[in-house]
LOVO-954042 format. One record per residue (C-alpha): residue number from 1; x, y, z; residue in three letters. Coordinates in pm, whole numbers, padded with zeros to 5 digits. Layout:
<atoms>
NUM,X,Y,Z,ALA
...
</atoms>
This chain:
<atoms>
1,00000,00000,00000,UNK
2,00267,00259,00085,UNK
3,00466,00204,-00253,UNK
4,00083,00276,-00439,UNK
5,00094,00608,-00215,UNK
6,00434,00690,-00236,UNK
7,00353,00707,-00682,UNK
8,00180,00980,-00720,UNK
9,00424,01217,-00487,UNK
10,00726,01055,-00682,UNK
11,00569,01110,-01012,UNK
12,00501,01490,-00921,UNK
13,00874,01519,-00842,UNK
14,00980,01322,-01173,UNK
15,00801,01616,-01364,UNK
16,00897,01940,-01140,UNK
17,01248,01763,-01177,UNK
18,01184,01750,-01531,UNK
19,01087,02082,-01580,UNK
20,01338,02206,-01365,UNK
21,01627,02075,-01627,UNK
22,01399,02265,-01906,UNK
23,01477,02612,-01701,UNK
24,01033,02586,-01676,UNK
25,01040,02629,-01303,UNK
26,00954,03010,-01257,UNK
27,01231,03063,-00812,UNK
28,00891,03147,-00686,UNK
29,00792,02801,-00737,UNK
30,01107,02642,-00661,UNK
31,01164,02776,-00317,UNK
32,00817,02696,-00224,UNK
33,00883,02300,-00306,UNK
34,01203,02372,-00129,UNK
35,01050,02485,00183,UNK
36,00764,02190,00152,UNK
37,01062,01945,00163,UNK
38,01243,02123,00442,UNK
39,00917,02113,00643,UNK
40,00903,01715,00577,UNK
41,01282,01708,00685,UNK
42,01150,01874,01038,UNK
43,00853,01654,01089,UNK
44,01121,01343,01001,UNK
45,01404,01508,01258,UNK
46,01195,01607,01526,UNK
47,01035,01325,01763,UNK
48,00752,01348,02034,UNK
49,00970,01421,02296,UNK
50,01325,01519,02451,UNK
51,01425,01208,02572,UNK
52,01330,01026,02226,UNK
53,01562,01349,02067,UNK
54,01887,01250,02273,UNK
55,01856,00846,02212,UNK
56,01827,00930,01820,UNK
57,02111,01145,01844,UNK
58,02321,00961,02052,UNK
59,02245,00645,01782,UNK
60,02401,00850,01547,UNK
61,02663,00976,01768,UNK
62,02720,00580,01809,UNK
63,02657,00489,01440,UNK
64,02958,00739,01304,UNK
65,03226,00557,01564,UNK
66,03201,00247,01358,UNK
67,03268,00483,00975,UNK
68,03568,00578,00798,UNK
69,03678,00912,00865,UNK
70,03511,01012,00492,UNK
71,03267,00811,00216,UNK
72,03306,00896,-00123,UNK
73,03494,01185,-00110,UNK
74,03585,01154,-00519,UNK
75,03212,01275,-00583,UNK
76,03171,01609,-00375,UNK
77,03534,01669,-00523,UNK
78,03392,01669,-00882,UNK
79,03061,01798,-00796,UNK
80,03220,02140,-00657,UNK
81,03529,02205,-00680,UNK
82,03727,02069,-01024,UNK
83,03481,02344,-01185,UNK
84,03690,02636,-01272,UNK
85,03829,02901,-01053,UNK
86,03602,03153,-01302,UNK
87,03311,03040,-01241,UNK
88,03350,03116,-00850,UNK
89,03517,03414,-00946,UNK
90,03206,03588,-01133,UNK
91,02960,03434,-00788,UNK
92,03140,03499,-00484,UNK
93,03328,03795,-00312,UNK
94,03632,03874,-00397,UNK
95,03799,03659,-00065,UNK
96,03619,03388,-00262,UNK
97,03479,03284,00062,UNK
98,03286,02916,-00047,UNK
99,03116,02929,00327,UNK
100,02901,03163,00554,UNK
101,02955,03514,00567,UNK
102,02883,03728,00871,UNK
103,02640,03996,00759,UNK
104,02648,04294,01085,UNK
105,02491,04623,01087,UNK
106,02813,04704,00948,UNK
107,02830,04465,00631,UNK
108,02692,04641,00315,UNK
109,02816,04383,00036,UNK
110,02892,04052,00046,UNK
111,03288,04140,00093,UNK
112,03205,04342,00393,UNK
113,03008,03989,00542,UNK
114,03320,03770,00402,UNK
115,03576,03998,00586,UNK
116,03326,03982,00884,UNK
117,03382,03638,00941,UNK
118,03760,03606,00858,UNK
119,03782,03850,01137,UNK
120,03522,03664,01374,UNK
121,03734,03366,01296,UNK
122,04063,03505,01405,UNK
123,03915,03709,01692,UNK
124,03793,03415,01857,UNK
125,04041,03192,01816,UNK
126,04275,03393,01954,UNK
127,04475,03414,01697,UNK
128,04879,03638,01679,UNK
129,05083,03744,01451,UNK
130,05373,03509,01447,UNK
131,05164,03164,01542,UNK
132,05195,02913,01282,UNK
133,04847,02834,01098,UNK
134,04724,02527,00940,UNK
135,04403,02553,00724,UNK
136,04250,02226,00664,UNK
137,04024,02200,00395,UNK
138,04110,02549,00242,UNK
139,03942,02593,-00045,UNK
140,04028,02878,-00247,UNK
141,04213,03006,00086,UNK
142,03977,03263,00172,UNK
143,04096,03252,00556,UNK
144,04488,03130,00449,UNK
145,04502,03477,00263,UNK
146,04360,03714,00486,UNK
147,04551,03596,00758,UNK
148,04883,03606,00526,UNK
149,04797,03950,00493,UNK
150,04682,04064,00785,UNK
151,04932,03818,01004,UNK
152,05254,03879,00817,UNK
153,05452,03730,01068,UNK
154,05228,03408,01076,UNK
155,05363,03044,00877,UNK
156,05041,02919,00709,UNK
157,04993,02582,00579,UNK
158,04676,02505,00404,UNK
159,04545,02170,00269,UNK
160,04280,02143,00003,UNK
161,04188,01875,-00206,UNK
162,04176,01987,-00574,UNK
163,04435,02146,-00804,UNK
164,04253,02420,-00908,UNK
165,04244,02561,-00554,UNK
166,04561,02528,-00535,UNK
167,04688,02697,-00867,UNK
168,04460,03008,-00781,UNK
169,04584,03056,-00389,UNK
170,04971,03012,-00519,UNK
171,04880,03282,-00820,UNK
172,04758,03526,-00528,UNK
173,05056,03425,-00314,UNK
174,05312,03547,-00640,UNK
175,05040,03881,-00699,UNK
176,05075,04009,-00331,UNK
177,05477,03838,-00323,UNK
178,05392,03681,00019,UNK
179,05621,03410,00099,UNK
180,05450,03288,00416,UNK
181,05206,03053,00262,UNK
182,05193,02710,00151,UNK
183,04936,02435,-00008,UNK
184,04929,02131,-00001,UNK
185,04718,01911,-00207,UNK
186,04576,01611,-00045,UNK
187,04292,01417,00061,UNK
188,04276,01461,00442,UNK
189,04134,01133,00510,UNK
190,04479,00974,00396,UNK
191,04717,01256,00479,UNK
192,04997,01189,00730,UNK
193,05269,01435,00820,UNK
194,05524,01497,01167,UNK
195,05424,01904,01142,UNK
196,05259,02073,01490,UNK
197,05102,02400,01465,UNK
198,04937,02693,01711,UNK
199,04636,02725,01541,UNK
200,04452,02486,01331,UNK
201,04105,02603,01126,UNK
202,03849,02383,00963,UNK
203,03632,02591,00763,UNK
204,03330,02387,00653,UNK
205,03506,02059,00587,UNK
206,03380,01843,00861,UNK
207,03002,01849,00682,UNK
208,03206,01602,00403,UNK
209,03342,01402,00676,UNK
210,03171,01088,00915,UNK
211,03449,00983,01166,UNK
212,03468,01272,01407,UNK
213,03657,01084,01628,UNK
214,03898,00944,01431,UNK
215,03911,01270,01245,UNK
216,03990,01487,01567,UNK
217,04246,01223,01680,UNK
218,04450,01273,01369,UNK
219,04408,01670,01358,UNK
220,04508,01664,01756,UNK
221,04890,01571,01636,UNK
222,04888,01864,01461,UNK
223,04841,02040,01754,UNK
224,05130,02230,01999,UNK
225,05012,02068,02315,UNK
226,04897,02446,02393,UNK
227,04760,02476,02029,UNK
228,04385,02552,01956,UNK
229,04157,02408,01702,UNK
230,03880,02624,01573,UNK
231,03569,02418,01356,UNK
232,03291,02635,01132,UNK
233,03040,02383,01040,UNK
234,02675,02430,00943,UNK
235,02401,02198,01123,UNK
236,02070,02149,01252,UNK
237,01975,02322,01596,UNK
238,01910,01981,01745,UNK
239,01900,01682,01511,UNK
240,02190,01565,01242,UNK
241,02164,01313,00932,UNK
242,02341,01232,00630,UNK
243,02287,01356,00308,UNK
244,02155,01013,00161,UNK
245,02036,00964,-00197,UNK
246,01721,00734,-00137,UNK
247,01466,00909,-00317,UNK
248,01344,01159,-00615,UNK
249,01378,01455,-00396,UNK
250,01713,01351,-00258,UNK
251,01833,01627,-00482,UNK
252,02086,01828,-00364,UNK
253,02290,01468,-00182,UNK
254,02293,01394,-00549,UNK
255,02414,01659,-00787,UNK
256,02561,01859,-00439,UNK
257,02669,01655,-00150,UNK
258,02727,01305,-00163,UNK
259,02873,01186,00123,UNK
260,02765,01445,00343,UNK
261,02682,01452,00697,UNK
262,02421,01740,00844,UNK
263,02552,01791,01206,UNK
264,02361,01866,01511,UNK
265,02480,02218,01666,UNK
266,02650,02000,01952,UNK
267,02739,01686,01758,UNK
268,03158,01796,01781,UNK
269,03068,01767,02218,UNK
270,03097,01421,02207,UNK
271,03391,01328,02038,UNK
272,03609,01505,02277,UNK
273,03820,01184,02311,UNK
274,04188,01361,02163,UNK
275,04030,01745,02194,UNK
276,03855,01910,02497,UNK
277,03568,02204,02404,UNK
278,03669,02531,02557,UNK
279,03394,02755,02332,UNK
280,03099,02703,02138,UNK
281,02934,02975,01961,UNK
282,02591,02945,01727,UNK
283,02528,03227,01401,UNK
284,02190,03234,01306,UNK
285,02053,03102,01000,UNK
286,01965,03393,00786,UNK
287,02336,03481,00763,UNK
288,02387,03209,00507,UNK
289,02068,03278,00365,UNK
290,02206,03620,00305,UNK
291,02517,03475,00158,UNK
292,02363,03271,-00072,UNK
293,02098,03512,-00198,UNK
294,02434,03770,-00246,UNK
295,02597,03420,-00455,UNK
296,02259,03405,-00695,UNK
297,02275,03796,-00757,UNK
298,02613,03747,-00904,UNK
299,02513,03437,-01101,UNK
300,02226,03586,-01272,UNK
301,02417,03948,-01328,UNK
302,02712,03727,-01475,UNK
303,02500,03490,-01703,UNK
304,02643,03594,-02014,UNK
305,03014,03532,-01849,UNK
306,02897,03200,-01705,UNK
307,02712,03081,-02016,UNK
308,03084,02935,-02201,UNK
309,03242,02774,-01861,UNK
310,02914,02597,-01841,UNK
311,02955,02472,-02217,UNK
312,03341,02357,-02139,UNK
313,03262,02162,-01852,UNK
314,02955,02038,-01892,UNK
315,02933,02012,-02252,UNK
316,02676,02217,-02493,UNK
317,02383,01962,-02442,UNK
318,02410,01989,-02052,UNK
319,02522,02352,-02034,UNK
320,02156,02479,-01925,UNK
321,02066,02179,-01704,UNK
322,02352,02288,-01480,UNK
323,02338,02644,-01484,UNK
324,01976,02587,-01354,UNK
325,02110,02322,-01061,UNK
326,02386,02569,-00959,UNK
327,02101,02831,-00938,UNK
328,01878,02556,-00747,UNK
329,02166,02536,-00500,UNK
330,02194,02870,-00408,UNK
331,01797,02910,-00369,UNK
332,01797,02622,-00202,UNK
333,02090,02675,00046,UNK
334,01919,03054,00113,UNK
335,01606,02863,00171,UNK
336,01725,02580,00420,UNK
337,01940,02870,00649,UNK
338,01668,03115,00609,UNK
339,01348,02869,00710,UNK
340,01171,02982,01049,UNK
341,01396,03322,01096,UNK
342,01732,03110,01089,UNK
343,01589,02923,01412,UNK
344,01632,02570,01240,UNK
345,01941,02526,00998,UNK
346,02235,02728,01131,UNK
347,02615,02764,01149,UNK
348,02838,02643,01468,UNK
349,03194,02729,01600,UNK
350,03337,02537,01839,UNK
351,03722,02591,01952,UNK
352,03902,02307,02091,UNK
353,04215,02260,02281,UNK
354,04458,01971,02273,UNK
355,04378,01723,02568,UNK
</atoms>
């Protein structure tokens, strides 16, 4: 009986998904479909009562003990970040920030909100100029480069896992001649090295990871034993889940995020096996919505720009299809942070000390 019921709803999705790839779907309709799902994701997350809420989180608590510190981390690889450096270049600030911004009273564009948060990042971490820095999971070194500049005395090491990141931070490094930075291409999961460092930053990595504890074990030996680990992940307020690919609307795990994990705002408190928390700070929601919204803006001013990366790494055929799913992703990331007032989906920073 449920497979008869379940027919109609995938059918409906088959055709919005359908029209979707045909650029049909006027945003109005798409965030409302997104915010349908998102409410389904609530009534899934939440159950009837606290006690029910910590024994499915500690399951999962439990359940990511027995995984590999990452699953499939080839896919999220080619799904983001092997597109070209261009591409992000024409949507995001000009820190190329690929994560939350912090948008104050003070923060009128979108590099105002990306400087925000470098700074927030530093601030509380307690970061000075002549500690040495790794950056794990760096990306297109958004945080490496500001603190290079800002830090000139600091020795920063970042580690990203795709070429392209690393060709555009070392092209920076040669434009603004600073010699205090280095990348190092690798898949963390796998990477072993003897180096210990005052700071460590994880900038929205651990939502691609599964192993928390096996992960913060090996990032611990990185530590000085008076070193400090700072973590920016997003999450849910009180329930986490991974990204799974089950069903029609399992869109985003599939074109976006395979592999990925949604964390609970205090998922990081119980793996303190190697690390011990010392802070733990929450950013609401509509920050990220903000962000995203900024990261569409620039997408649809820069169409024209966008239109021939598209065709090169897509391929002609496919070259609308995807321009439409990277637009879906922004909507949909704006939607997911911004649902209920940024009260639901949010960001978390956590800093950590060596144990």
């Amino acid at each position: 009986m449920g497979s008869v019921l379940q027919m109609p709803y995938d059918a409906t999705v088959k055709f919005m998904l359908a029209s979707l790839e045909r650029n049909l779907l006027p945003d109005a309709v798409v965030r409302r479909l997104t915010r349908l799902l998102l409410a389904s994701r609530l009534r899934s997350g939440y159950k009837p009562s606290a006690e029910l809420q910590l024994a499915d989180l500690l399951r999962f608590v439990h359940s990511l003990r027995e995984m590999p510190i990452a699953i499939r981390t080839d896919k999220p690889k080619v799904q983001h970040y092997e597109l070209p450096t261009d591409f992000f270049k024409l949507v995001l600030g000009t820190n190329l920030k690929y994560s939350c911004c912090y948008f104050s009273e003070k923060a009128r564009t979108l590099e105002d909100a990306e400087k925000e948060m470098l700074e927030l990042y530093c601030e509380r971490s307690h970061l000075k100029d002549g500690h040495t820095v790794l950056d794990v999971g760096c990306g297109w070194g958004s945080l490496s480069l500001y603190i290079a500049k800002k830090y000139p005395n600091c020795s920063i090491t970042g580690i990203c896992n795709s070429v392209t990141q690393k060709a555009h931070i070392d092209e920076q490094c040669r434009a603004l001649q600073m010699q205090n930075v280095e990348i190092i291409v690798a898949d963390i999961t796998t990477f072993e090295m003897e180096a210990s460092y005052d700071r460590i930053y994880s900038i929205e990595m651990f939502e691609h990871m599964k192993n928390y504890q096996d992960l913060l074990k090996k990032i611990s030996m990185w530590m000085k034993p008076d070193g400090l680990l700072f973590v920016h992940y997003f999450c849910h307020k009180a329930f986490a889940y991974h990204f799974e690919d089950i069903n029609e609307d399992d869109w985003i795990t599939r074109y976006f995020f395979t592999g990925g994990t949604m964390p609970s705002a205090n998922l990081l408190l119980y793996f303190q096996d190697d690390v011990c928390v010392i802070n733990h700070w929450l950013v609401n929601g509509k920050h990220y919505a903000q962000t995203s919204e900024e990261w569409l803006k620039r997408m649809d001013k820069n169409l024209a720009s966008i239109k021939p990366i598209m065709e090169s790494t897509y391929g002609k055929d496919q070259a609308v299809k995807w321009t439409v799913y990277w637009r879906t992703f922004f909507i949909a990331v704006a939607e997911l942070f911004g649902y209920s007032n940024g009260e639901e989906w949010m960001v978390a920073l956590f800093l950590f000390r060596k144990k």
